[in-house]
N, CA, C and O atoms as a Maestro MAE file, in Angstrom:
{
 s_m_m2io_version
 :::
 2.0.0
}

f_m_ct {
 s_m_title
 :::
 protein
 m_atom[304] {
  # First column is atom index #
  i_m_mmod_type
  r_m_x_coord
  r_m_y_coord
  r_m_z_coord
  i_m_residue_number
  s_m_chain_name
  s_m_pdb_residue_name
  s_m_pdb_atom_name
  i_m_atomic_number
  :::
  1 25 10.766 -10.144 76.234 1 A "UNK " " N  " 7
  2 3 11.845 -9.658 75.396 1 A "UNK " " CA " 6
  3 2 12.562 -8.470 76.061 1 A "UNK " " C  " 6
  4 15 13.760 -8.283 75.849 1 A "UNK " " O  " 8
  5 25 12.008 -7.850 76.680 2 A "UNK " " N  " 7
  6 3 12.357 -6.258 77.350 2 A "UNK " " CA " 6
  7 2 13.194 -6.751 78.502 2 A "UNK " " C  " 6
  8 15 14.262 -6.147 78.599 2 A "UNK " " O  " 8
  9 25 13.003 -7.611 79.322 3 A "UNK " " N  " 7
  10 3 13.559 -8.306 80.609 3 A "UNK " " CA " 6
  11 2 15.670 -8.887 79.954 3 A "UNK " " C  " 6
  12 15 16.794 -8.750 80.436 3 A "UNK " " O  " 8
  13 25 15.051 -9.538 78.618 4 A "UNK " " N  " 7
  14 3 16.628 -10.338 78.075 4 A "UNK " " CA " 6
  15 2 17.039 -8.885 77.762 4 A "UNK " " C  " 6
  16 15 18.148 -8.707 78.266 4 A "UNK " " O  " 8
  17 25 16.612 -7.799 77.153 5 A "UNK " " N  " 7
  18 3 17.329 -6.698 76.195 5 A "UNK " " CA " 6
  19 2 18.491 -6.135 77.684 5 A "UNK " " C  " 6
  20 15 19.711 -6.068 77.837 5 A "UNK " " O  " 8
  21 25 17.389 -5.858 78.458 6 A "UNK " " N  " 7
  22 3 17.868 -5.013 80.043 6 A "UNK " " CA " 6
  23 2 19.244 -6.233 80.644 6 A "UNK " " C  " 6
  24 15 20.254 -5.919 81.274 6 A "UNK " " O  " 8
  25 25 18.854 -7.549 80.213 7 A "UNK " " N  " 7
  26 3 19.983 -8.397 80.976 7 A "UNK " " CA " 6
  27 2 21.006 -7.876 80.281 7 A "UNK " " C  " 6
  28 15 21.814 -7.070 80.743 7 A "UNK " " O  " 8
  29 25 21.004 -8.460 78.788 8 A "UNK " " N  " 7
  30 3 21.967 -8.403 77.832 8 A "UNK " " CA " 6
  31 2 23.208 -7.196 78.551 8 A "UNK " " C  " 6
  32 15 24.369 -7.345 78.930 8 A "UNK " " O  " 8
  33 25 22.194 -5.891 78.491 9 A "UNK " " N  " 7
  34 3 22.852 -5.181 78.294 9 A "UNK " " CA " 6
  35 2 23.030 -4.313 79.951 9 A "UNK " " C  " 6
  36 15 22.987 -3.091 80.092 9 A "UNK " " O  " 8
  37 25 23.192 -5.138 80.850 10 A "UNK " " N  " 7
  38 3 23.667 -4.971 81.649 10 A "UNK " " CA " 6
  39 2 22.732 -4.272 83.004 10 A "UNK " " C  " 6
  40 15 22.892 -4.221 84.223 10 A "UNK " " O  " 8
  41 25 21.666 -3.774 82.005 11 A "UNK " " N  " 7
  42 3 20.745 -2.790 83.306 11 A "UNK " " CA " 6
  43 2 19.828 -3.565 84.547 11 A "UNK " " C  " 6
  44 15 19.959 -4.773 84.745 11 A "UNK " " O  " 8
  45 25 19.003 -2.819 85.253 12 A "UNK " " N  " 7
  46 3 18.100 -3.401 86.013 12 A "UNK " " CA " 6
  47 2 16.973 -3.980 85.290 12 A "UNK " " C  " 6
  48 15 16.880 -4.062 84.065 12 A "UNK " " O  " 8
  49 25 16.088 -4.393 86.195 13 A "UNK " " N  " 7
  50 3 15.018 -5.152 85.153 13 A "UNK " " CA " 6
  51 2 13.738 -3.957 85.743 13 A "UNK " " C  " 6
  52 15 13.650 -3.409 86.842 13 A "UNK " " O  " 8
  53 25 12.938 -3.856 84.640 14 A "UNK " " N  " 7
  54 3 11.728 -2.677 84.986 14 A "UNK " " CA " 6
  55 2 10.771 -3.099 84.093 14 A "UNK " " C  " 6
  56 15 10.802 -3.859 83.125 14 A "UNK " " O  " 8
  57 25 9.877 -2.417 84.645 15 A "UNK " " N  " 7
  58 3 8.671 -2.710 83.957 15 A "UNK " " CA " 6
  59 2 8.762 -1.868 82.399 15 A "UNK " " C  " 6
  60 15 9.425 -0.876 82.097 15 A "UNK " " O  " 8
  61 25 7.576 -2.908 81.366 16 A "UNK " " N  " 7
  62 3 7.566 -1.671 80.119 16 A "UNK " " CA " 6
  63 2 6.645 -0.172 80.498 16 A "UNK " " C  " 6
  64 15 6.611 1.043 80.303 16 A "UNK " " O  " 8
  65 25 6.165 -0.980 80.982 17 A "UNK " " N  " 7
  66 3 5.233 0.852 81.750 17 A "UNK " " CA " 6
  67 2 6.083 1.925 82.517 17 A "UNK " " C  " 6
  68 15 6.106 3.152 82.425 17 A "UNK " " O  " 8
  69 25 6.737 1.090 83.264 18 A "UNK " " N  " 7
  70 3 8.242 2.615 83.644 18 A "UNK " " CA " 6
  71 2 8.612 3.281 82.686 18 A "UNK " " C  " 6
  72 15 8.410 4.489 82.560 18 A "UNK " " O  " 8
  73 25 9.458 2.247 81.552 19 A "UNK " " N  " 7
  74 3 9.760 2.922 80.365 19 A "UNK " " CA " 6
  75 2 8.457 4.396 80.094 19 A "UNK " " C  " 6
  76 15 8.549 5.594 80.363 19 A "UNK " " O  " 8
  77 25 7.500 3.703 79.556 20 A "UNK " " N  " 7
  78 3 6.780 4.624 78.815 20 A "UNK " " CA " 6
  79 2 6.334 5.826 79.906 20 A "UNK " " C  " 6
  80 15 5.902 6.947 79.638 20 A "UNK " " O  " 8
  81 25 6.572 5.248 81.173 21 A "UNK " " N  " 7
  82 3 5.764 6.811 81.907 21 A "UNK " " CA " 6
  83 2 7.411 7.692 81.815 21 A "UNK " " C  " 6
  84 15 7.395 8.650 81.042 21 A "UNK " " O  " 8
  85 25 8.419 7.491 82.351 22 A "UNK " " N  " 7
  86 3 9.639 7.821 81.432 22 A "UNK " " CA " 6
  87 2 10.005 8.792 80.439 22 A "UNK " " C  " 6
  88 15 10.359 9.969 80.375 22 A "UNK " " O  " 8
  89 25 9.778 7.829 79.706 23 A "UNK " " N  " 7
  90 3 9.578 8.966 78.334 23 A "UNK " " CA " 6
  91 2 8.635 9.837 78.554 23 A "UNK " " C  " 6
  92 15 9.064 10.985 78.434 23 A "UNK " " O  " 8
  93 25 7.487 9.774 78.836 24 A "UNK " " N  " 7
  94 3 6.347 11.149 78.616 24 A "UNK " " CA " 6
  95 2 7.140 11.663 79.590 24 A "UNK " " C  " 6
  96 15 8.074 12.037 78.881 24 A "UNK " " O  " 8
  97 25 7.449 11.954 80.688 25 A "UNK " " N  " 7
  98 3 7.875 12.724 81.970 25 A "UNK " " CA " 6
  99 2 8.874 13.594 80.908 25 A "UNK " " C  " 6
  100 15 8.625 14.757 80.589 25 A "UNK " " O  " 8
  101 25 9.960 12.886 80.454 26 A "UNK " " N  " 7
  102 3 11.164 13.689 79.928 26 A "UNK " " CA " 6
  103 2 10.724 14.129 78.675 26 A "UNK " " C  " 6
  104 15 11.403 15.083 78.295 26 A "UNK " " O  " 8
  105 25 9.836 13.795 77.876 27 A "UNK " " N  " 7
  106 3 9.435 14.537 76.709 27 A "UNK " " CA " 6
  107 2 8.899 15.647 77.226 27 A "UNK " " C  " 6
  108 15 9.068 16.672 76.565 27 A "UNK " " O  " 8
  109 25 8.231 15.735 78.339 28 A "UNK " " N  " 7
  110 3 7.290 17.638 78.689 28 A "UNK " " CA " 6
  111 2 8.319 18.083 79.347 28 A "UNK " " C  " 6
  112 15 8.561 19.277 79.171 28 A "UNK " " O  " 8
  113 25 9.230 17.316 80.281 29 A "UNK " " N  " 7
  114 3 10.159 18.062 80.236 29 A "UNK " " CA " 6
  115 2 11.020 18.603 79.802 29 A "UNK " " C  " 6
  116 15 12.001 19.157 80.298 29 A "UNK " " O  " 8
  117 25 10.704 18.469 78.904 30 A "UNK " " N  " 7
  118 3 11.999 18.801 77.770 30 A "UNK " " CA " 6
  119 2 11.639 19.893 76.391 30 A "UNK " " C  " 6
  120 15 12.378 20.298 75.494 30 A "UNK " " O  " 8
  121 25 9.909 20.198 76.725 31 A "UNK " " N  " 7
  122 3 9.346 20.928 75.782 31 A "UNK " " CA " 6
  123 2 8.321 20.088 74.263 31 A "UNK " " C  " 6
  124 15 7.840 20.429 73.183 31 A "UNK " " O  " 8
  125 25 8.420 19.142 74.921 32 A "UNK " " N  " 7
  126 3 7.308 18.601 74.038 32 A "UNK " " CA " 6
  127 2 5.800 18.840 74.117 32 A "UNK " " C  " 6
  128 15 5.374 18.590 75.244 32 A "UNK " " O  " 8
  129 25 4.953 19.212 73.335 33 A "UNK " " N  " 7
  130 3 3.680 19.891 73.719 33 A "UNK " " CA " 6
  131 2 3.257 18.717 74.003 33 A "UNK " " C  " 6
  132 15 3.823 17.705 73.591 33 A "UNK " " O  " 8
  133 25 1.841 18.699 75.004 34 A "UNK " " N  " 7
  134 3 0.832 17.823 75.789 34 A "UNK " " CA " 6
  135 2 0.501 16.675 74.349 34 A "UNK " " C  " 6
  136 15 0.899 15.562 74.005 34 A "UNK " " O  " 8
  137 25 -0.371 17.623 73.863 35 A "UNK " " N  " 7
  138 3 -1.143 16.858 72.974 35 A "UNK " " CA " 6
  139 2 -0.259 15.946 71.533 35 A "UNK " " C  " 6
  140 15 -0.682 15.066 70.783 35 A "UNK " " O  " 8
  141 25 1.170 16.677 71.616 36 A "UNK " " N  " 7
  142 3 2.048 15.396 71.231 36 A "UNK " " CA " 6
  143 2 2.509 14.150 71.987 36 A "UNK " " C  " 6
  144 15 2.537 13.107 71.335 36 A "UNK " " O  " 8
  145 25 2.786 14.121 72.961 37 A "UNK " " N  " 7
  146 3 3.118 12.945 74.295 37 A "UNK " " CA " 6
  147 2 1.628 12.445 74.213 37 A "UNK " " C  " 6
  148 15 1.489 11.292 73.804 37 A "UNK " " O  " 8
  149 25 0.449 13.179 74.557 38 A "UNK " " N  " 7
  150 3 -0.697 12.265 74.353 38 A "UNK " " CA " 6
  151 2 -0.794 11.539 73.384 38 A "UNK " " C  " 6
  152 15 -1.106 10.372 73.622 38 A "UNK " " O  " 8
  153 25 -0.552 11.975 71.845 39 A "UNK " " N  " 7
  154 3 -1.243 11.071 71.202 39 A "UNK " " CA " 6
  155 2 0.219 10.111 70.942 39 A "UNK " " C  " 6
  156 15 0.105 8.967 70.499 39 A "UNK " " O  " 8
  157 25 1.266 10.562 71.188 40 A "UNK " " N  " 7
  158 3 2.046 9.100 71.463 40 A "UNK " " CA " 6
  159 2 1.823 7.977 71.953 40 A "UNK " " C  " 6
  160 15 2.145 6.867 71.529 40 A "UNK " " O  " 8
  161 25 1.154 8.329 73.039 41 A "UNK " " N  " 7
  162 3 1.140 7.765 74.196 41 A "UNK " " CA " 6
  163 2 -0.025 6.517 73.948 41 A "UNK " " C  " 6
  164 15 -0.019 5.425 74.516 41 A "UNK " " O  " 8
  165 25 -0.892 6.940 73.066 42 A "UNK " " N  " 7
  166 3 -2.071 6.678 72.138 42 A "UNK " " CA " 6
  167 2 -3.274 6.724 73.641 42 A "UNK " " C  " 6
  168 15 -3.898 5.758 74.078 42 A "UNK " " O  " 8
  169 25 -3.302 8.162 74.173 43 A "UNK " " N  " 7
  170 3 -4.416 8.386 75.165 43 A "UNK " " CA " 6
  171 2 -5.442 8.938 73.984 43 A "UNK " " C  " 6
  172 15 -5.113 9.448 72.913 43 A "UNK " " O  " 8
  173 25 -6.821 8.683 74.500 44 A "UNK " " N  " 7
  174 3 -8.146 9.130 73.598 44 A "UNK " " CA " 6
  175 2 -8.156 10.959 73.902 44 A "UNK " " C  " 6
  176 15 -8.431 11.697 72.956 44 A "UNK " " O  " 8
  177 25 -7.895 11.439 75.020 45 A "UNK " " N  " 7
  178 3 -8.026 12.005 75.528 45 A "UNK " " CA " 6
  179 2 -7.315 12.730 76.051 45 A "UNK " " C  " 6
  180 15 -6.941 12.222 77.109 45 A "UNK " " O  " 8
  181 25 -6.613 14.338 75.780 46 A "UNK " " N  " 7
  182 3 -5.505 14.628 75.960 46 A "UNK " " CA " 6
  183 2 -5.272 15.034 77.818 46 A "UNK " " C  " 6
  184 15 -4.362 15.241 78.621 46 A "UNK " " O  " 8
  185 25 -6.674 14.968 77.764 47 A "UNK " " N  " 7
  186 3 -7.430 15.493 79.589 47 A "UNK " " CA " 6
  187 2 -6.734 14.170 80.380 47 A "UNK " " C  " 6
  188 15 -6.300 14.393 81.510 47 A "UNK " " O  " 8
  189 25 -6.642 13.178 79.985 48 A "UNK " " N  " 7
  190 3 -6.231 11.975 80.756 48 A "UNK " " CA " 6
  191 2 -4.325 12.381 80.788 48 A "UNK " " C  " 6
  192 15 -3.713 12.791 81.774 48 A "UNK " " O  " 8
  193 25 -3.844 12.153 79.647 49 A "UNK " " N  " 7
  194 3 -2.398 12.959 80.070 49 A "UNK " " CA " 6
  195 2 -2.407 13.913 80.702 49 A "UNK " " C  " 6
  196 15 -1.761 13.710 81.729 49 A "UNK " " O  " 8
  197 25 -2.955 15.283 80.641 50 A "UNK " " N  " 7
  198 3 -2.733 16.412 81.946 50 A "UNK " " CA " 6
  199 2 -2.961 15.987 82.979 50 A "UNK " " C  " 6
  200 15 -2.495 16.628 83.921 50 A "UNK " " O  " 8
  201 25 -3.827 14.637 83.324 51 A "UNK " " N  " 7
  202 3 -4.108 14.082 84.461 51 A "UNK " " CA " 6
  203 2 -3.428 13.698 85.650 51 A "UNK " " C  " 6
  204 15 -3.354 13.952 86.853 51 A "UNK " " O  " 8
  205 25 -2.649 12.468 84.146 52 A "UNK " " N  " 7
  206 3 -1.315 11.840 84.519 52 A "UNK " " CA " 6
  207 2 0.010 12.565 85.002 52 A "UNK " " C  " 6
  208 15 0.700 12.353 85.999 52 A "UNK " " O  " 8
  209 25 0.147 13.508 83.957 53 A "UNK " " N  " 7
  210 3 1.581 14.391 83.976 53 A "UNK " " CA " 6
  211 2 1.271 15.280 84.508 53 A "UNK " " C  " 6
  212 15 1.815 16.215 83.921 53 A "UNK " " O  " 8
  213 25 0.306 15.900 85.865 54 A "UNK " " N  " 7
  214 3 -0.106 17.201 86.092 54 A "UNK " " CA " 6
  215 2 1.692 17.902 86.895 54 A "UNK " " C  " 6
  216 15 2.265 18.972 86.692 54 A "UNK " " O  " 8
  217 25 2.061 16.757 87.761 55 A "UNK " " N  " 7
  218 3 3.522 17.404 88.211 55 A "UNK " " CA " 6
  219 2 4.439 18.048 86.766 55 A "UNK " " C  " 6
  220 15 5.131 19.035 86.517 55 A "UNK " " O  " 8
  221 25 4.077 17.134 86.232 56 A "UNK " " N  " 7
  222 3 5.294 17.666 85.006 56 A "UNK " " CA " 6
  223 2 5.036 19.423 84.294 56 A "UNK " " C  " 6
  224 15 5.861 20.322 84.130 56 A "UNK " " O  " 8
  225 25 3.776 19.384 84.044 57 A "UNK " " N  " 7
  226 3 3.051 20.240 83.293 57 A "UNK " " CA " 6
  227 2 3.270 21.499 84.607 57 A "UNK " " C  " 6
  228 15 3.771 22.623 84.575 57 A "UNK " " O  " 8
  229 25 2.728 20.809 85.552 58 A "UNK " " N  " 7
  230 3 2.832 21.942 87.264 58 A "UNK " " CA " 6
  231 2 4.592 22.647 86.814 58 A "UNK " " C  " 6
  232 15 4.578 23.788 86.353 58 A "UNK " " O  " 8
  233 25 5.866 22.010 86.953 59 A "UNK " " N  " 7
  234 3 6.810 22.354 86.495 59 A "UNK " " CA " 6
  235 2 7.402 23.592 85.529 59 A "UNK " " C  " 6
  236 15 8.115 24.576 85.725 59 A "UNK " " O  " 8
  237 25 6.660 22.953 84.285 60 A "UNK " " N  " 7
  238 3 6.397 23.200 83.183 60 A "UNK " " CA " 6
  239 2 5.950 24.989 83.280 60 A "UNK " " C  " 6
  240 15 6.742 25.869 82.944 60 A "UNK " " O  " 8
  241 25 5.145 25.147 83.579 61 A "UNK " " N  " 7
  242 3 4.380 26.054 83.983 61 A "UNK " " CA " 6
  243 2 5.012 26.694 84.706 61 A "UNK " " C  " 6
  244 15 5.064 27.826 84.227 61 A "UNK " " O  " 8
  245 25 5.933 26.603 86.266 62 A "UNK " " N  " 7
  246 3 6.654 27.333 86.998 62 A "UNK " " CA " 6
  247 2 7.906 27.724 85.785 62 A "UNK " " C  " 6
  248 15 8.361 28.828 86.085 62 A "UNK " " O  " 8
  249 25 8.361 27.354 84.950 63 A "UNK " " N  " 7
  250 3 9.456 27.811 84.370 63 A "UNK " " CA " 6
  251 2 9.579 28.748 83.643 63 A "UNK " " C  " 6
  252 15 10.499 29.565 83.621 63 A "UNK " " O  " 8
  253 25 8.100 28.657 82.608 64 A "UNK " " N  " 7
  254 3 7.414 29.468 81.797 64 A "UNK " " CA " 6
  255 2 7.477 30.991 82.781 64 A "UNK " " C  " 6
  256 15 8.243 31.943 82.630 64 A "UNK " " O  " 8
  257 25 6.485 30.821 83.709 65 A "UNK " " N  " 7
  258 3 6.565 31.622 84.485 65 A "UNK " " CA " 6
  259 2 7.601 32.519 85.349 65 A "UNK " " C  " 6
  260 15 7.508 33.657 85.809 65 A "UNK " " O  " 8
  261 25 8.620 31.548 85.380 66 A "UNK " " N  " 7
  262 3 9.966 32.556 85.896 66 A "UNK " " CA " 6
  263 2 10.839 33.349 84.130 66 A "UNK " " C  " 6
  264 15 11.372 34.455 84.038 66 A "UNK " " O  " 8
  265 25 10.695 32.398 83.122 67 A "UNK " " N  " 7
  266 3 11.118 32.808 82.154 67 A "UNK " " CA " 6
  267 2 10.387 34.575 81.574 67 A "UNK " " C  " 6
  268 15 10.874 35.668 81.282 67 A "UNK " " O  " 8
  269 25 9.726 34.292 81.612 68 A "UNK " " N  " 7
  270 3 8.517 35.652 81.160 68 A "UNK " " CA " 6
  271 2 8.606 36.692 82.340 68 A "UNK " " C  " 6
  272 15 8.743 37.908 82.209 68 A "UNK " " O  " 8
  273 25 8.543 36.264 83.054 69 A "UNK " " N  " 7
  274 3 8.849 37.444 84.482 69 A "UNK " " CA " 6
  275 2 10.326 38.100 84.639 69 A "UNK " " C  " 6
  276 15 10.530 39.138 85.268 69 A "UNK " " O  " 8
  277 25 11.480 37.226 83.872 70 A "UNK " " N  " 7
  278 3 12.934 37.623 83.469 70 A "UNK " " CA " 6
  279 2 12.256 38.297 82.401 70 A "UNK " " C  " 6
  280 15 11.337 38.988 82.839 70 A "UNK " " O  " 8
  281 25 12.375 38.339 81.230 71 A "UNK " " N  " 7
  282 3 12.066 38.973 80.097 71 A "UNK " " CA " 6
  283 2 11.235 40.395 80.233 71 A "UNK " " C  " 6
  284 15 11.576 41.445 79.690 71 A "UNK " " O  " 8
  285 25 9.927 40.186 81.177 72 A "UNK " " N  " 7
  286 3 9.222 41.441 81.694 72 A "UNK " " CA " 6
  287 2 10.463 42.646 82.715 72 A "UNK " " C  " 6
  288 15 10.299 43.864 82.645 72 A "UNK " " O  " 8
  289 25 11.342 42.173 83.375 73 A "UNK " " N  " 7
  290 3 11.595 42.568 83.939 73 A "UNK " " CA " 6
  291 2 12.985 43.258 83.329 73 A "UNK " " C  " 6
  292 15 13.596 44.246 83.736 73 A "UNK " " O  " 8
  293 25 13.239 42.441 82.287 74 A "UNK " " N  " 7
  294 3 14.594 43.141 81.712 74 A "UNK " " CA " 6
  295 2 13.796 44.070 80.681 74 A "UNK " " C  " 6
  296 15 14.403 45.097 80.377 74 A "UNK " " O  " 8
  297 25 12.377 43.865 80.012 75 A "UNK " " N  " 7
  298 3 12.099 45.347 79.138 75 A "UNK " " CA " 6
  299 2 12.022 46.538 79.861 75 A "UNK " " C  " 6
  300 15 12.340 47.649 79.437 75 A "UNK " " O  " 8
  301 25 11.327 46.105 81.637 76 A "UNK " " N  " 7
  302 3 11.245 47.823 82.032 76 A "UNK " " CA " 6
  303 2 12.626 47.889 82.611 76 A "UNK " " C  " 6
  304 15 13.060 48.953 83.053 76 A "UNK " " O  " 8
  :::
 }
 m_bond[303] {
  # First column is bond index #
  i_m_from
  i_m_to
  i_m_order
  :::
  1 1 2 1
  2 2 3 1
  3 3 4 2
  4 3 5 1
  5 5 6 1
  6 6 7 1
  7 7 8 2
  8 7 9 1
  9 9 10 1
  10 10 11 1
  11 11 12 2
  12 11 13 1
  13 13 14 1
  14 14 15 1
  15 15 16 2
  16 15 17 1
  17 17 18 1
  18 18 19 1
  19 19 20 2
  20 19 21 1
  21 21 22 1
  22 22 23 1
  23 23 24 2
  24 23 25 1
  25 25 26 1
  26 26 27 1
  27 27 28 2
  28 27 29 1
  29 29 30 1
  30 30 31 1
  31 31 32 2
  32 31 33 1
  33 33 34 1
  34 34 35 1
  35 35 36 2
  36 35 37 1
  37 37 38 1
  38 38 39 1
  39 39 40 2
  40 39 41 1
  41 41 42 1
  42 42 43 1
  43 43 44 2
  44 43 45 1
  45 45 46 1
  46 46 47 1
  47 47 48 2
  48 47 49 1
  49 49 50 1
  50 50 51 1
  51 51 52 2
  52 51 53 1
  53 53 54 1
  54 54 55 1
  55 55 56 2
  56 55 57 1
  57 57 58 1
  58 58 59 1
  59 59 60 2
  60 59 61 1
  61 61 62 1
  62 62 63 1
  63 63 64 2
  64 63 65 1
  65 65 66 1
  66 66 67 1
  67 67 68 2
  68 67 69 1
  69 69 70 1
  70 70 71 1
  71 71 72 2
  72 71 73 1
  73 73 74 1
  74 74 75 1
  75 75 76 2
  76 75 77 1
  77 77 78 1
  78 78 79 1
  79 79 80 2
  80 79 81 1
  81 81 82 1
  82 82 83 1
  83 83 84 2
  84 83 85 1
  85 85 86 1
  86 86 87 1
  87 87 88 2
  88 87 89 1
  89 89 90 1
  90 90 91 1
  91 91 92 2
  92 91 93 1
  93 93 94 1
  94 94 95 1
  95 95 96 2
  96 95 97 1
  97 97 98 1
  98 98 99 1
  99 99 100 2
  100 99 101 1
  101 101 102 1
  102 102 103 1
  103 103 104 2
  104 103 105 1
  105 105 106 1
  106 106 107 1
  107 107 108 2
  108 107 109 1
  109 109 110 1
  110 110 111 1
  111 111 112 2
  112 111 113 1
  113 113 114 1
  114 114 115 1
  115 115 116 2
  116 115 117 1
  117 117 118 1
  118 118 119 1
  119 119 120 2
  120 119 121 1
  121 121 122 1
  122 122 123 1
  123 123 124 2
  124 123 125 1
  125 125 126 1
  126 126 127 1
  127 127 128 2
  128 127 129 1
  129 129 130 1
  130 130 131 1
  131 131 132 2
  132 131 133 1
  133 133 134 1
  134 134 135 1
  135 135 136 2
  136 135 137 1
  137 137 138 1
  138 138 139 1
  139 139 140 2
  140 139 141 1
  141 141 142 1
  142 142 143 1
  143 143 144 2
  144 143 145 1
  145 145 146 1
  146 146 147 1
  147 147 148 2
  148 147 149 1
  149 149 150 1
  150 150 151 1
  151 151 152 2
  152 151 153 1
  153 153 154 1
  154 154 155 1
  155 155 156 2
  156 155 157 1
  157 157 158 1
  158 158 159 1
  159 159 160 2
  160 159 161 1
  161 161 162 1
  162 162 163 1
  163 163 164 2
  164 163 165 1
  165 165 166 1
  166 166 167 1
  167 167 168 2
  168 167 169 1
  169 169 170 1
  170 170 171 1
  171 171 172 2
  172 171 173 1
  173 173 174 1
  174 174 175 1
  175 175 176 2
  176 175 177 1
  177 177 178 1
  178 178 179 1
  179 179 180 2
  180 179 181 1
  181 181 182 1
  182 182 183 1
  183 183 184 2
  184 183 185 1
  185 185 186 1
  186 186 187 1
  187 187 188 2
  188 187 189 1
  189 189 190 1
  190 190 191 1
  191 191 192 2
  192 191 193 1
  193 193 194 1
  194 194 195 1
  195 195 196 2
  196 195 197 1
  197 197 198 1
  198 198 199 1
  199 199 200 2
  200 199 201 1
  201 201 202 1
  202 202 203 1
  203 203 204 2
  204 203 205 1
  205 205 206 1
  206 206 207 1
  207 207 208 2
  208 207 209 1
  209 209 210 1
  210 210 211 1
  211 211 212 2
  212 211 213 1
  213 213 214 1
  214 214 215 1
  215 215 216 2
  216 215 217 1
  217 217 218 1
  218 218 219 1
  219 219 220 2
  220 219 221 1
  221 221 222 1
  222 222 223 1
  223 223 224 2
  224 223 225 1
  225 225 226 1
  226 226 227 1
  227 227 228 2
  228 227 229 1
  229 229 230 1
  230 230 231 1
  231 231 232 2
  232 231 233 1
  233 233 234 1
  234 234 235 1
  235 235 236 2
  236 235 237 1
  237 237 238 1
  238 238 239 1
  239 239 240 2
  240 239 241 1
  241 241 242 1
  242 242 243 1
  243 243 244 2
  244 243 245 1
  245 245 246 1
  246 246 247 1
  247 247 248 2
  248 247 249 1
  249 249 250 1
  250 250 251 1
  251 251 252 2
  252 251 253 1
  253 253 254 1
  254 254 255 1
  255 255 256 2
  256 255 257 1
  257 257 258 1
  258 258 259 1
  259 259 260 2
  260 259 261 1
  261 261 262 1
  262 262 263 1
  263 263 264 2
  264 263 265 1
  265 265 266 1
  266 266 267 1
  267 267 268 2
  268 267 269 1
  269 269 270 1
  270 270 271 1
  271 271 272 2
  272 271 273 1
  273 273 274 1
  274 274 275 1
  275 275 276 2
  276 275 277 1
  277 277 278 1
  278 278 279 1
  279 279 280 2
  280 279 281 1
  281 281 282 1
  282 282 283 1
  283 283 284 2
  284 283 285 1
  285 285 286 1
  286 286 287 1
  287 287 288 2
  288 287 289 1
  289 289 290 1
  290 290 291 1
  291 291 292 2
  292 291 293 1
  293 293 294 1
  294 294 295 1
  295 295 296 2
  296 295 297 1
  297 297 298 1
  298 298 299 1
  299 299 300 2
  300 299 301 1
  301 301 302 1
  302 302 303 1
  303 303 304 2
  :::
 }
}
């Protein structure tokens, strides 16, 4: 069904698992917490998504980190 939707409507053909790794990528990127994308995702285990998404979360983490280091740096 996913293969006719993608013809229909003009796109490439991909797997449903692209889709879904996809979405989790752009949901943490985008500020969605772990353990929401996990249990979307319907992982048992939220340790298996940090697994999966460690680049994203790695990211995630550098931004946090430049964000808070602006903020520290504009109180002193």
């Amino acid at each position: 069904m996913l293969h006719w939707v993608l013809k229909q409507a003009g796109l490439p053909k991909v797997r449903f698992h692209d889709l879904r790794h996809t979405f989790a990528t752009l949901a943490l990127q985008n500020g969605v917490d772990i353990k929401t994308v996990s249990g979307m995702l319907g992982h048992y285990f939220v340790d298996f998504t940090l697994d999966t998404y460690a680049h994203v979360t790695a990211q995630a983490q550098r931004e946090a980190a430049k964000t808070m280091g602006s903020i520290l740096s504009d109180a002193i």
